[in-house]
DRENMARZA-618916 format. One record per residue (C-alpha): residue number from 1; residue in one letter; z, x, y. Coordinates in Angstrom, 2 decimals. Example, Ala and Ser with C-alpha at 12.3 -4.5 7.8 and 13.67 -1.06 7.14 Angstrom:
# DRENMARZA-618916
{pt 1 A {7.80 12.30 -4.50}},
{pt 2 S {7.14 13.67 -1.06}},
END
This chain:
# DRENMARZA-618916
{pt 1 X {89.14 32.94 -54.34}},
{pt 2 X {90.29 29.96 -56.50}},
{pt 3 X {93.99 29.08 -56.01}},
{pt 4 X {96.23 27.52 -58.53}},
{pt 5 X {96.50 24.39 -56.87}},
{pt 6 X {92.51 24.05 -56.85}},
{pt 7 X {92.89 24.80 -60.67}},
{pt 8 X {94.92 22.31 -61.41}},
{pt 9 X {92.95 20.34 -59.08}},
{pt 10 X {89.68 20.96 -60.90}},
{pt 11 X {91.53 19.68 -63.91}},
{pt 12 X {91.99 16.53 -62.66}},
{pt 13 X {89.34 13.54 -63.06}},
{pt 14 X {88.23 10.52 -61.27}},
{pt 15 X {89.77 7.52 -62.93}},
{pt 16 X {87.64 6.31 -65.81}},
{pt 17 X {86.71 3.13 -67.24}},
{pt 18 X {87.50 1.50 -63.52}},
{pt 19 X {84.10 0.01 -62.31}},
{pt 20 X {82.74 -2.99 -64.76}},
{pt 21 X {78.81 -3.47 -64.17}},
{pt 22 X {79.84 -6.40 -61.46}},
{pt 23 X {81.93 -3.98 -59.34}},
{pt 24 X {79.24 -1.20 -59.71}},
{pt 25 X {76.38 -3.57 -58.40}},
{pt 26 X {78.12 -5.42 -55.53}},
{pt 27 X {78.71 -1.45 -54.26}},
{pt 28 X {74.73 -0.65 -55.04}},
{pt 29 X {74.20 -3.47 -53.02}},
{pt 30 X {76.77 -3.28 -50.35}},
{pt 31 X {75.76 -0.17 -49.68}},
{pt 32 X {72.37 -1.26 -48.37}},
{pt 33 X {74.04 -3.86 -46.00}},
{pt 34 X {72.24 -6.38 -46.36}},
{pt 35 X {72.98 -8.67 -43.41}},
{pt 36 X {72.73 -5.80 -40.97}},
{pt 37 X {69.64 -4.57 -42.21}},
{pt 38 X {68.40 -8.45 -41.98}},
{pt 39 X {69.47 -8.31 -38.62}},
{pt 40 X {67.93 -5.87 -36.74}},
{pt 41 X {64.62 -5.11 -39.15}},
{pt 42 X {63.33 -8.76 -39.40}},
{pt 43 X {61.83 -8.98 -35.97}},
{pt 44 X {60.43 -5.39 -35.86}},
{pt 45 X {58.95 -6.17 -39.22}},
{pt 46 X {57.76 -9.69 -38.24}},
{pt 47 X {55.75 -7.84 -35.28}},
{pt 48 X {54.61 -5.39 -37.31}},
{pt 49 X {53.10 -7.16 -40.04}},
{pt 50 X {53.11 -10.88 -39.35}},
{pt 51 X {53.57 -13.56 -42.06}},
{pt 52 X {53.17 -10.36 -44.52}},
{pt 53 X {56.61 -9.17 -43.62}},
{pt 54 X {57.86 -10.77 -47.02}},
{pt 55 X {55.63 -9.59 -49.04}},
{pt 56 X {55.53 -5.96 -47.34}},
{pt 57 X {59.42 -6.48 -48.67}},
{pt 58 X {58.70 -7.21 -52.04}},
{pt 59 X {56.15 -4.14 -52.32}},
{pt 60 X {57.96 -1.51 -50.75}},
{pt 61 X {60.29 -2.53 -53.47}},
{pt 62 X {58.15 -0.76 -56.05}},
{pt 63 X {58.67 2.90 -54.96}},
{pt 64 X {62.77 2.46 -54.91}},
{pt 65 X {62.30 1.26 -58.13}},
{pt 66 X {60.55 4.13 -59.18}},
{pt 67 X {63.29 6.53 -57.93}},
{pt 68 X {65.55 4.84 -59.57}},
{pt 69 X {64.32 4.38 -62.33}},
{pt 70 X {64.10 9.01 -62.23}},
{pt 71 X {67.84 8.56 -61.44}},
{pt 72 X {68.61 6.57 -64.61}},
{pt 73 X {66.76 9.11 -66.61}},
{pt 74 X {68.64 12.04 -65.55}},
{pt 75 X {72.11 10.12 -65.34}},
{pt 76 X {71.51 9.43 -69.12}},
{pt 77 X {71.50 12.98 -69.67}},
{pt 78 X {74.49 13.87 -67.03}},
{pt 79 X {76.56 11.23 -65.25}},
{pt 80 X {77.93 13.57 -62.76}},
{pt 81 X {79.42 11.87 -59.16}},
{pt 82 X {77.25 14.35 -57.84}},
{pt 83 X {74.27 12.77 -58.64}},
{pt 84 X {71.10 14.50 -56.44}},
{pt 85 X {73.09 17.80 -56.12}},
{pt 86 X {73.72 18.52 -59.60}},
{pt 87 X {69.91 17.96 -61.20}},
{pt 88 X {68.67 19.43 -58.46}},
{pt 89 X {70.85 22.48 -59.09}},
{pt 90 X {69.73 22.64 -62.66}},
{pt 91 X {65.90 21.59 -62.28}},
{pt 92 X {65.34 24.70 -59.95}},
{pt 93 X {68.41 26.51 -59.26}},
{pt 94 X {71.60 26.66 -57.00}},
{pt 95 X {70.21 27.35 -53.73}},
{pt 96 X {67.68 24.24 -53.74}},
{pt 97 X {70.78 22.16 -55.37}},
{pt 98 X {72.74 23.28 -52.29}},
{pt 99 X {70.08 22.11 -49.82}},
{pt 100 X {69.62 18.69 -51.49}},
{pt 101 X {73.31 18.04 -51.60}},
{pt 102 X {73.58 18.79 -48.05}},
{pt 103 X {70.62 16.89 -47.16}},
{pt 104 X {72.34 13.95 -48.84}},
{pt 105 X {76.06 14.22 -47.30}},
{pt 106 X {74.04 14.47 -43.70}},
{pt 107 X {71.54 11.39 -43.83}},
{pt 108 X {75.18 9.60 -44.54}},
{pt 109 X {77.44 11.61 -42.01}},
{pt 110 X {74.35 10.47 -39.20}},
{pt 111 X {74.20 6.78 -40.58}},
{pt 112 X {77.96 6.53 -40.30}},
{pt 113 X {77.73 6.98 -36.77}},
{pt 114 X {75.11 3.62 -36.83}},
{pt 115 X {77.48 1.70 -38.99}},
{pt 116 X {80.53 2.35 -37.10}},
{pt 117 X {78.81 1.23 -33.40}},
{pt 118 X {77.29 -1.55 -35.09}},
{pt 119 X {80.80 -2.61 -36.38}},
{pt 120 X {82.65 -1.96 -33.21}},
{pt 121 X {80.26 -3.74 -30.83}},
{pt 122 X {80.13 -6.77 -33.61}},
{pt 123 X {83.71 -7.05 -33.54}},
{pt 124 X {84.19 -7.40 -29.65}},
{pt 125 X {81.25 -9.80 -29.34}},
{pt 126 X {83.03 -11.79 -32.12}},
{pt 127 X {85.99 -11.94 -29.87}},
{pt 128 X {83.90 -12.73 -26.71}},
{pt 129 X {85.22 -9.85 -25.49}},
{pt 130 X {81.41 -8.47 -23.87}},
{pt 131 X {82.24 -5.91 -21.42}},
{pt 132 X {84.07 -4.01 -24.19}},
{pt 133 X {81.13 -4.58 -25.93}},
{pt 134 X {78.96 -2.90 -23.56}},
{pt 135 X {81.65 0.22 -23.34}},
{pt 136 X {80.90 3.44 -24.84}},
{pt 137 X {84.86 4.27 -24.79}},
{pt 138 X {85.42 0.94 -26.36}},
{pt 139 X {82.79 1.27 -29.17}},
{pt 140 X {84.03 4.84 -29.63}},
{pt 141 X {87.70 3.98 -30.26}},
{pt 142 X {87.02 0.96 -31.82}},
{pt 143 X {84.56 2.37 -34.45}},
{pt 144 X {86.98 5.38 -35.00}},
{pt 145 X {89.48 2.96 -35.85}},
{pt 146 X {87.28 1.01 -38.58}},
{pt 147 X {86.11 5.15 -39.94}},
{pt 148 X {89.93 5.54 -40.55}},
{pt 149 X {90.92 2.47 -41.80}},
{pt 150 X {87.92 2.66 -44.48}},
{pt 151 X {89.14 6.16 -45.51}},
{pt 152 X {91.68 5.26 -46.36}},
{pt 153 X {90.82 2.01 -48.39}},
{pt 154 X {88.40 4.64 -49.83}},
{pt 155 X {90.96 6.76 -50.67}},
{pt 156 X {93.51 4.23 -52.40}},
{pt 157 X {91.63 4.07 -55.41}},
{pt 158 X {88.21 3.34 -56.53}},
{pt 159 X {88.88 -0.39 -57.63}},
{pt 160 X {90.42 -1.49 -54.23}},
{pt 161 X {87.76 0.02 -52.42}},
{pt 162 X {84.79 -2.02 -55.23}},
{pt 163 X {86.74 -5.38 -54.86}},
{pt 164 X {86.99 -4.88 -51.46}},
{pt 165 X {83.34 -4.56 -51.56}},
{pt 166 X {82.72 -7.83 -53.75}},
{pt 167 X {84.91 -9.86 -51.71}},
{pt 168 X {83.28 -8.69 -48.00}},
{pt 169 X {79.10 -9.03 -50.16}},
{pt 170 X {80.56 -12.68 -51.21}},
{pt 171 X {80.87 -13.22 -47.04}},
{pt 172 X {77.75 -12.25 -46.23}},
{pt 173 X {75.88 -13.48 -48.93}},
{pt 174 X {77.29 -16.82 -48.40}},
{pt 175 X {76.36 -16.37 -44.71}},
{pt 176 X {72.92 -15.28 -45.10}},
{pt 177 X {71.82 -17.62 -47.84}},
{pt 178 X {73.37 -20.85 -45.15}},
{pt 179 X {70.71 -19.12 -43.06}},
{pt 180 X {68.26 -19.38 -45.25}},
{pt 181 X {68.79 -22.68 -46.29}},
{pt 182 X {69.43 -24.42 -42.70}},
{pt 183 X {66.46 -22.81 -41.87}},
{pt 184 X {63.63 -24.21 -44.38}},
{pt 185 X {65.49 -27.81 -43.94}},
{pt 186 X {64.51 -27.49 -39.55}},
{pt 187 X {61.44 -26.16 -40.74}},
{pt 188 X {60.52 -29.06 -42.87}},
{pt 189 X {58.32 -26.65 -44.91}},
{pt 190 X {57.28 -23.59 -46.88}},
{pt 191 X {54.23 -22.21 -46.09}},
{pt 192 X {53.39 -19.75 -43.44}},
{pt 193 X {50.59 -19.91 -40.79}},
{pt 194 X {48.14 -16.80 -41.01}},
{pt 195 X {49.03 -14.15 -38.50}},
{pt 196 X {49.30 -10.18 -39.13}},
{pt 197 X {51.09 -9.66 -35.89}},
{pt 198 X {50.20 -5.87 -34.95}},
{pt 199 X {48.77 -4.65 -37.97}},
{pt 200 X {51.02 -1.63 -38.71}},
{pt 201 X {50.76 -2.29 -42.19}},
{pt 202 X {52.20 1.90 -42.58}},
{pt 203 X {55.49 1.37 -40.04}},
{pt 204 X {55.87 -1.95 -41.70}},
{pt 205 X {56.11 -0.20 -45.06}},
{pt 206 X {58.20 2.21 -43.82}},
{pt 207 X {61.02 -0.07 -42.42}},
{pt 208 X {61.06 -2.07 -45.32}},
{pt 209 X {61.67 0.99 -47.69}},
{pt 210 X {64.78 1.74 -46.11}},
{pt 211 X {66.20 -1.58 -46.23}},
{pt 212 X {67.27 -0.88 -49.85}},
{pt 213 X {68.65 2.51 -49.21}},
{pt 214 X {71.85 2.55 -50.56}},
{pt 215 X {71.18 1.11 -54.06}},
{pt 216 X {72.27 5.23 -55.14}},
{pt 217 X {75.71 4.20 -54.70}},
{pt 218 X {75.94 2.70 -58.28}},
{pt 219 X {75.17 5.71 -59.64}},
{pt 220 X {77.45 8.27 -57.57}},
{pt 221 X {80.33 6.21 -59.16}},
{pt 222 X {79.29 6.99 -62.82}},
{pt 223 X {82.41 8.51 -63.97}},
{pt 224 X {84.29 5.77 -62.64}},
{pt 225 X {82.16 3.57 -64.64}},
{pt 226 X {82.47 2.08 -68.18}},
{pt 227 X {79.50 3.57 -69.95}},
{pt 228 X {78.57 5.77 -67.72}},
{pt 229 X {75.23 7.00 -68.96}},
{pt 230 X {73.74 2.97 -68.85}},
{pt 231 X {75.66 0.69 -66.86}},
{pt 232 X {75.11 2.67 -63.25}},
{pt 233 X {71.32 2.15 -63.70}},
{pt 234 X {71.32 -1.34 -64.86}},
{pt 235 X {73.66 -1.93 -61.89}},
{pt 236 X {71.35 -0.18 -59.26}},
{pt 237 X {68.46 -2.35 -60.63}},
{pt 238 X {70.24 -5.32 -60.34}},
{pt 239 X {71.35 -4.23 -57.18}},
{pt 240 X {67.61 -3.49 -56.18}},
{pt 241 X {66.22 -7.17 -57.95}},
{pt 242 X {68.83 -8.88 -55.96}},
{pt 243 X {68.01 -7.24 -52.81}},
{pt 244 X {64.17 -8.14 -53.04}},
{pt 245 X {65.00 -11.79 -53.66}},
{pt 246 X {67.80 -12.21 -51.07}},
{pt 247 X {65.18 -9.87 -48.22}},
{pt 248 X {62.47 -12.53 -49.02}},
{pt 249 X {63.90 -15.29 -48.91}},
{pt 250 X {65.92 -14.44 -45.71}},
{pt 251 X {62.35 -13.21 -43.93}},
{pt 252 X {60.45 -16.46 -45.28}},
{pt 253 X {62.75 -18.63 -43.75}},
{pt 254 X {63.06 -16.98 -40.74}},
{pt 255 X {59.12 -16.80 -39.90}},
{pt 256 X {59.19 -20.49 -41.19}},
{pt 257 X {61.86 -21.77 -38.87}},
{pt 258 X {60.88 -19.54 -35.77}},
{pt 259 X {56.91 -18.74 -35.88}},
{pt 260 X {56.10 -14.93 -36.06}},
{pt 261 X {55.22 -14.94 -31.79}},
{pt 262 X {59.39 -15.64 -30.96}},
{pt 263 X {60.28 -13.52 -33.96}},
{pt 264 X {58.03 -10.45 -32.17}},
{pt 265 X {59.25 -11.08 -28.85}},
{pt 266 X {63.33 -10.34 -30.40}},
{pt 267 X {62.22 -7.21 -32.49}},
{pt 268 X {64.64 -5.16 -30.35}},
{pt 269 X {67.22 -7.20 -30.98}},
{pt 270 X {69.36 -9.14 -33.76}},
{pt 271 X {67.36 -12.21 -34.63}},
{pt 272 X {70.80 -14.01 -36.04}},
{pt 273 X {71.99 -13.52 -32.73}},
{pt 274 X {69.16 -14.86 -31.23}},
{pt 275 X {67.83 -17.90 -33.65}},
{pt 276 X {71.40 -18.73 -34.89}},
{pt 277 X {73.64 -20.68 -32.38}},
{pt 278 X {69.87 -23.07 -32.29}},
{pt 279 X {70.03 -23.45 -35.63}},
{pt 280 X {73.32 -23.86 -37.12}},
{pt 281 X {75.21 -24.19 -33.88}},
{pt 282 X {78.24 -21.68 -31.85}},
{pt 283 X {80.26 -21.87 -35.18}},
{pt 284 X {77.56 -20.66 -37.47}},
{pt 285 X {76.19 -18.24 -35.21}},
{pt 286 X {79.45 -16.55 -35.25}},
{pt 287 X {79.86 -16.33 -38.60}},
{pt 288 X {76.24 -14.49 -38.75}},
{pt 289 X {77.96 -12.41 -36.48}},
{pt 290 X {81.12 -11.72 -38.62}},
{pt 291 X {78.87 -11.40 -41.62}},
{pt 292 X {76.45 -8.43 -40.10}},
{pt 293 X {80.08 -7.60 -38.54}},
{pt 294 X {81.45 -7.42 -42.37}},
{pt 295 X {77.98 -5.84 -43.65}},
{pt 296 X {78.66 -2.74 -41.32}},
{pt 297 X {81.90 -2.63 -42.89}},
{pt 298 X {81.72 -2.81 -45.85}},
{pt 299 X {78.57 -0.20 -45.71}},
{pt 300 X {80.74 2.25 -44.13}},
{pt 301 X {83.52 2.25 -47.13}},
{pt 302 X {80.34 2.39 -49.58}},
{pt 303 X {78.85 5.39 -47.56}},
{pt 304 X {82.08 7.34 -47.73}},
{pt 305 X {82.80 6.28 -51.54}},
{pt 306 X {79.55 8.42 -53.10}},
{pt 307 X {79.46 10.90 -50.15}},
{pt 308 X {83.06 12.23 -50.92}},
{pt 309 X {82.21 12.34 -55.06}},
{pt 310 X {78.54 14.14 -53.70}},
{pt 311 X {81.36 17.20 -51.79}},
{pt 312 X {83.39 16.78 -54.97}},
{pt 313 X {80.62 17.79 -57.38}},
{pt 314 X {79.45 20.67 -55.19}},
{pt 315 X {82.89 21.90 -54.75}},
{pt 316 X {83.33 21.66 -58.76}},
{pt 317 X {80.00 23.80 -58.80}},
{pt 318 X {80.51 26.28 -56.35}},
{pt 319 X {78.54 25.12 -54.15}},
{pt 320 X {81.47 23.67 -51.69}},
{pt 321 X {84.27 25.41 -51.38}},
{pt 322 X {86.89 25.08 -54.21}},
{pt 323 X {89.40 22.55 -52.00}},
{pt 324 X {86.71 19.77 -52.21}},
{pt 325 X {86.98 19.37 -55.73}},
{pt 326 X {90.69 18.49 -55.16}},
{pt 327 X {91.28 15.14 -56.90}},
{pt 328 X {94.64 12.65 -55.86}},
{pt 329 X {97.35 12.74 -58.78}},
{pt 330 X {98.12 9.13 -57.73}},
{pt 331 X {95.05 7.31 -56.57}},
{pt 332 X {92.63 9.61 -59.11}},
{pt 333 X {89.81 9.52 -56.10}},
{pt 334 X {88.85 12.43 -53.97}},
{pt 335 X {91.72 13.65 -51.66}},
{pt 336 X {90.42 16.51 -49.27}},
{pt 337 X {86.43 15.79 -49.58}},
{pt 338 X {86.97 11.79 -48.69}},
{pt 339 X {89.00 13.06 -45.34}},
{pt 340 X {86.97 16.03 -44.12}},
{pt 341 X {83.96 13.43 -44.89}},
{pt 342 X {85.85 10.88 -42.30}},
{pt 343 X {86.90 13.68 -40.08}},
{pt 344 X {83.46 15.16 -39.43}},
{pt 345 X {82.09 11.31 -39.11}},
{pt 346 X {84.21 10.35 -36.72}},
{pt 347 X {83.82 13.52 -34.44}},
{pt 348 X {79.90 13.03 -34.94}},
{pt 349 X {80.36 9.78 -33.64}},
{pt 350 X {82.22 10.04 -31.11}},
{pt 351 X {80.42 12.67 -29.68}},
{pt 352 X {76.96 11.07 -29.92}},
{pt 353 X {78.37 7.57 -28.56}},
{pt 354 X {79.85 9.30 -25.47}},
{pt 355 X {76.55 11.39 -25.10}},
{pt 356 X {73.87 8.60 -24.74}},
{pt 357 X {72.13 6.13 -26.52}},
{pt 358 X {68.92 8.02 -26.97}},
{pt 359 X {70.76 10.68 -28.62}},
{pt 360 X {72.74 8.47 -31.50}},
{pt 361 X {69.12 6.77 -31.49}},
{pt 362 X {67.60 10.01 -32.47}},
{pt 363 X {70.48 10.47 -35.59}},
{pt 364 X {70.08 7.31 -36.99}},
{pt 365 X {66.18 7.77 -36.74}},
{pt 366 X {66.40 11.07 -38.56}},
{pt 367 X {68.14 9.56 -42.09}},
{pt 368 X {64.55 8.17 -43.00}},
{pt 369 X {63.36 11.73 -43.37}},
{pt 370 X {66.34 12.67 -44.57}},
{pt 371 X {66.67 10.25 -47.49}},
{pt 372 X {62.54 10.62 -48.14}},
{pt 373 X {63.51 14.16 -49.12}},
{pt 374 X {66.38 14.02 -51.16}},
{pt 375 X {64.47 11.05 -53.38}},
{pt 376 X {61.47 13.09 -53.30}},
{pt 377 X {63.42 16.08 -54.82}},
{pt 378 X {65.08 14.25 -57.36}},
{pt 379 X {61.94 12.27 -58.74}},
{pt 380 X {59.99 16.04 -58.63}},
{pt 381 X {63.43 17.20 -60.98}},
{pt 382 X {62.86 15.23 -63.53}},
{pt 383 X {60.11 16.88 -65.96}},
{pt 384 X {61.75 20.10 -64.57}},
{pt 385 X {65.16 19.32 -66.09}},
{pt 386 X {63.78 18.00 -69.17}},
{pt 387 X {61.26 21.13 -69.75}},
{pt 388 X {60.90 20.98 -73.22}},
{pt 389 X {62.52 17.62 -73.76}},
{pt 390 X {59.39 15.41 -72.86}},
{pt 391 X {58.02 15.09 -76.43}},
{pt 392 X {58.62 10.64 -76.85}},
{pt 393 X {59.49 10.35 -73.66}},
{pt 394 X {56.16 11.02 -71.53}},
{pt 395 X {56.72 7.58 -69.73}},
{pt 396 X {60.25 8.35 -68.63}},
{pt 397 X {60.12 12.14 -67.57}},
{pt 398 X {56.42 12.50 -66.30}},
{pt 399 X {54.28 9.91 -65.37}},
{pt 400 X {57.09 7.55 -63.26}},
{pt 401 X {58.46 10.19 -61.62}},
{pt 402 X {55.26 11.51 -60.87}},
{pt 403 X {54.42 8.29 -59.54}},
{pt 404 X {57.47 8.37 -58.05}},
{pt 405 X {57.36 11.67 -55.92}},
{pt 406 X {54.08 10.65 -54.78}},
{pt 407 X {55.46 7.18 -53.18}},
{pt 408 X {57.90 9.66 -51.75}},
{pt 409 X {55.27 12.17 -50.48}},
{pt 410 X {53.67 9.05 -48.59}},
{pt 411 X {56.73 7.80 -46.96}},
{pt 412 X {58.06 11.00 -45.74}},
{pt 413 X {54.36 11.68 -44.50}},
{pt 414 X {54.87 8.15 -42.71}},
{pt 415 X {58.69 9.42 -41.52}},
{pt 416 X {57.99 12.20 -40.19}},
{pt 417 X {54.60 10.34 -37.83}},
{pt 418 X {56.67 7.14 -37.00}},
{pt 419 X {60.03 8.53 -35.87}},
{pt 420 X {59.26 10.53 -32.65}},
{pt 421 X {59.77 14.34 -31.57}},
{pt 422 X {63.59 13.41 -31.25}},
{pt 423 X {64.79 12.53 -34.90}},
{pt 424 X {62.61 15.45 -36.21}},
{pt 425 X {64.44 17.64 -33.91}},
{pt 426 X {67.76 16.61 -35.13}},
{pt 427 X {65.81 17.08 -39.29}},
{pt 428 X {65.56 20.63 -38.00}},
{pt 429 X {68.94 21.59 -36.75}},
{pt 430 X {70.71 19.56 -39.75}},
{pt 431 X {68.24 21.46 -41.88}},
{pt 432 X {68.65 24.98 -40.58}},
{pt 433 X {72.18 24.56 -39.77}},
{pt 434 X {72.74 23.71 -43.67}},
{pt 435 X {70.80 26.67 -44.77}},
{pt 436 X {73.16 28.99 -43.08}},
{pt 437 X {76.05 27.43 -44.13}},
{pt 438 X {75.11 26.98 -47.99}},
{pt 439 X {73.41 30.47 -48.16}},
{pt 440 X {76.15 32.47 -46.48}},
{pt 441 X {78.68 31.19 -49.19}},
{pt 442 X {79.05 33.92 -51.63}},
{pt 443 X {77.49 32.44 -55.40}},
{pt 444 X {79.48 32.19 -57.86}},
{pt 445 X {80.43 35.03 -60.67}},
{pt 446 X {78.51 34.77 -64.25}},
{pt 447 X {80.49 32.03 -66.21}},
{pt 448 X {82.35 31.04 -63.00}},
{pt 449 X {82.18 27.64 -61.43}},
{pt 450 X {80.09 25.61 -63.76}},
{pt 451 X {81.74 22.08 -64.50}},
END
């Protein structure tokens, strides 16, 4: 039953007009974190594929910007917060909807978990404080602490939270590209030697894809956004054109300065925290530290920001129950959906930090698969949702999302072989355990619960 109070509620509206295109793209590309992902994919890409890890950057490139480009074409026709949920639920119905939108508030709710040790253990190596480091009760309170405190910021208002964004991207930006720099100068030159390291040209591929997850975020703000029907997609391709140049550059330099042998032999760890205090000394390798510190950050406000509007537009459909749709009088931002999104974070991570490593492992390992379907299901929406529509538009509604999907078919094929038994058992449960929970709420009436 709808109350009053979710009525009035419903009647509410994010605040408009809020987000310029500059605020939208730094949270398309905050969202992907770029110094973090830097960090700890480098090496493992660098063994993987050699001197080709920059290029192997560059082309897994082209599939995002396929997906995106299926995302622009369906936000032109409905810039809902939503984003995935709602196409979905009007390409092929509200049960597949419902399953797509709770694929995509899961693959955040298990990355959260990532962002928020990362962030914790950052912070006490930052302060040379190493056993807490090395403390599961440390990262756990730690990291609950940052969830919180980026609710909230989250919660405040939508402009806070983007210029809070701009200003932490301007840090690690700044950081990185010193990196980058420092590192062809000691290098004394461009080119690369020939080496292919492994070979895995597939799990090379694969790594790099997911290095630019997070680029969605421009468009899950769209009602927050001036123009919402253009200026989310021409921020998530700036977002995604900024990202390729900043990933190449960063993995040139590195192979350049280091060789591709040491770069292999630190894949399991963070090559800043390796390479760094060699190359630009103890002050500059703690500020890589503070900026992959300030990347996990700033990625976990940008994961709650279009996660919360994602249990906002479900809620406005049905699809959620009716107190997720609540919208703050004051602060025009999600109320209820931004907190039970924190709430159920933080008691994932908790729990998975204080379990064992192998376990939180296994999470984070499942959000490939996780975000391979819900980009596979939009991209397949798209000549679906526009049945009838595709007359002078045959570029734009079949053949890139087509091409699209297939990308998509190929990576989750490569998901689902690279991550282990483990993260496909934890695809399973978070699968099954949202069927039961979407398709045991009651649909709604004829004429009911349609925004």
């Amino acid at each position: 039953m709808t109350t009053t109070a979710d009525s009035r509620s419903r009647g509410r509206s994010l605040r408009r007009d809020a987000l310029g295109l500059g605020t939208s793209t730094a949270i398309g590309i905050s969202s992907s974190a770029p110094a973090y992902s830097l960090a700890v994919a480098v090496g493992l890409l660098v063994a993987y594929v050699g001197t080709a890890a920059p290029m192997v950057l560059a082309l897994a490139a082209v599939p995002v910007v396929l997906v995106t480009l299926c995302f622009r074409e369906l936000n032109r026709a409905e810039p809902d917060c939503g984003t995935t949920f709602p196409w979905t639920e009007k390409a092929f119905g509200l049960g597949v909807g419902r399953m797509v939108g709770w694929t995509t508030v899961m693959a955040c709710v298990l990355v959260m978990s990532n962002l928020a040790q990362v962030a914790s253990i950052y912070t006490y190596v930052l302060l040379g404080l190493d056993d807490a480091a090395g403390s599961r009760g440390a990262q756990a309170g730690l990291g609950a602490v940052f969830i919180v405190v980026m609710a909230v910021l989250a919660y405040r208002g939508i402009q806070i939270a983007a210029w809070t964004q701009a200003i932490l991207l301007t840090v690690e930006v700044v950081a990185l590209l010193w990196f980058a720099i420092n590192a062809f100068y000691e290098a004394g030159t461009l080119s690369l030697p020939t080496d292919t390291g492994q070979g895995k040209w597939a799990t090379g591929v694969l790594v790099a894809v997911f290095l630019y997850w997070g680029w969605d975020s421009s468009f899950s703000v769209n009602e927050e956004t001036r123009d919402p029907r253009r200026t989310p997609a021409i921020a998530a391709l700036i977002a995604n054109g900024f990202l390729v140049l900043l990933y190449v550059v960063v993995a040139w330099s590195a192979i350049a300065y280091a060789g591709v042998g040491p770069l292999a032999d630190i894949a399991d760890d963070d090559f800043f925290s390796v390479l760094s205090n060699d190359l630009l000394g103890t002050a500059g390798g703690k500020l890589l530290i503070g900026a992959v510190l300030v990347s996990a950050l700033a990625s976990t406000q940008t994961t709650i920001l279009p996660t919360a509007r994602t249990m906002l537009s479900m809620a406005r459909r049905d699809a959620f129950p009716g107190q997720f749709a609540r919208i703050s009088t004051r602060f025009h931002t999600p109320s209820v959906s931004t907190f039970v999104f924190a709430v159920a974070s933080l008691v994932i991570y908790v729990t998975l930090v204080l379990t064992s490593d192998a376990v939180l492992a296994d999470a984070v390992g499942a959000v490939s698969v996780l975000v391979s379907i819900y980009y596979l299901a939009t991209a397949i929406a798209v000549p679906v949702y526009f049945t009838g529509a595709i007359e002078g538009r045959v570029l734009q509604r079949v053949v890139v999302p087509l091409l699209a999907a297939a990308s998509f078919v190929v990576v989750l094929v490569l998901a689902v072989s690279d991550v282990g038994t483990g993260p496909l058992v934890v695809v399973g449960v978070t699968m099954v355990v949202g069927a039961l929970i979407m398709f045991s709420m009651k649909p709604p009436a004829e004429g009911e619960g349609r925004a």
